[in-house]
N, C-alpha and C positions, 0 to 999 in steps of 0.2 A: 796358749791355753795349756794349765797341767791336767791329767788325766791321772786321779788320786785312784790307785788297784789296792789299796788298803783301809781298813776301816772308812768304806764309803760307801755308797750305794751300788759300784759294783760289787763290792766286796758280800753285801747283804743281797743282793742278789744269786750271787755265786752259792753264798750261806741257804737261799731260799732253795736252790735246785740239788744241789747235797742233801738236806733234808727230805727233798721229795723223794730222790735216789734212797734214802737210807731207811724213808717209810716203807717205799716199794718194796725193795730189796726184805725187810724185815713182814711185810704185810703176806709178800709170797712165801716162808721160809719159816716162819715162827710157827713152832705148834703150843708155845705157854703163853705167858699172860703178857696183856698190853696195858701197858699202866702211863701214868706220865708222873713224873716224880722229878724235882729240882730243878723242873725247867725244863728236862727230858723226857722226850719220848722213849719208853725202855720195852723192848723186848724181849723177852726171855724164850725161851725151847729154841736157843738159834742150835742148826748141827755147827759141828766142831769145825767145819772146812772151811765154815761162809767168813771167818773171821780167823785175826790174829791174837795170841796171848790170852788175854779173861775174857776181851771184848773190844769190840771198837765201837768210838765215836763217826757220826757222818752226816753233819752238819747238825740238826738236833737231834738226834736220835743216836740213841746208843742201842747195842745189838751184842746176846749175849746169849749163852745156855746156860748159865746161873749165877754169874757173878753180877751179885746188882742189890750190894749192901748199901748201905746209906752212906759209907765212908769213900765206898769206889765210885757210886753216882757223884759225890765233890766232887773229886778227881775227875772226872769224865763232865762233868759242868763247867770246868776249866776250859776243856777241850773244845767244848760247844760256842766259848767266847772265843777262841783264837779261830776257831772255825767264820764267827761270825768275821771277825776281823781282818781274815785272811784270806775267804771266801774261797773259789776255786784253786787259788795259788796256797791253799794249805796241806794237796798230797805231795806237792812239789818242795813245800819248805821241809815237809816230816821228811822226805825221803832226803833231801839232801842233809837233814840234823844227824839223821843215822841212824842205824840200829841198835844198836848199843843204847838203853833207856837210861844209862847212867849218865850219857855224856849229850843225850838227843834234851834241846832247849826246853820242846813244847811236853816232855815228860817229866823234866826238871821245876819246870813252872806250874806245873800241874799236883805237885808232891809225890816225891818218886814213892816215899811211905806207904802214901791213900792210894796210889796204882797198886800197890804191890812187889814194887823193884824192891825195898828194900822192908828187912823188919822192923816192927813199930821200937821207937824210940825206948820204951820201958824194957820191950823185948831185949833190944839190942846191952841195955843198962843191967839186965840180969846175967850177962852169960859173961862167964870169966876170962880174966885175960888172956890173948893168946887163942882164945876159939873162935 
């Protein structure tokens, strides 16, 4: 018997208790709005310590102090399927991708753009060469 820990029932399970953890975690800690937007649950007034960079994803819920435009919700909606998919074993894969968001899979797959790693394409198309 194979015992599938990706995209499976445990995997959606894993997904089911990261979300509870991320509810929690955001239900104690949020003093702004709780909205659900692209499939996410988003919290905003996170303090700055509860999280890393703009915001983190944790399992459906994303968790933020104001970053929670409609183009980082994509990007963070991404995260929310690899989460589904990768259930518990997805702080384990992030950590071993790396820190570095340039060269990390699950921030690659995600568009490093709509995170914010990099500037938008037109941005980048204006500034002259050499800058």
């Amino acid at each position: 018997m194979t015992i599938r820990l990706t995209d499976s029932a445990i995997s959606r399970a894993g997904y089911g208790y990261a979300t509870a953890v991320g509810f929690t975690w955001g239900f104690l800690l949020s003093t702004g709005r709780v909205e659900r937007r692209q499939g996410l649950w988003v919290f905003t007034g996170m303090p700055k310590w509860a999280f890393r960079r703009g915001g983190t994803c944790v399992g459906g819920v994303y968790l933020t102090a104001t970053n929670a435009s409609d183009r980082v919700l994509g990007h963070e909606a991404v995260h929310k399927s690899q989460w589904r998919k990768f259930g518990m074993l997805m702080p384990l894969l992030y950590a071993k991708a790396g820190r570095d968001p340039l060269r990390n899979r699950f921030e690659i797959e995600a568009g490093l753009e709509a995170g914010g790693y990099l500037p938008a394409r037109s941005a980048r198309a204006k500034r002259p060469a050499g800058a």
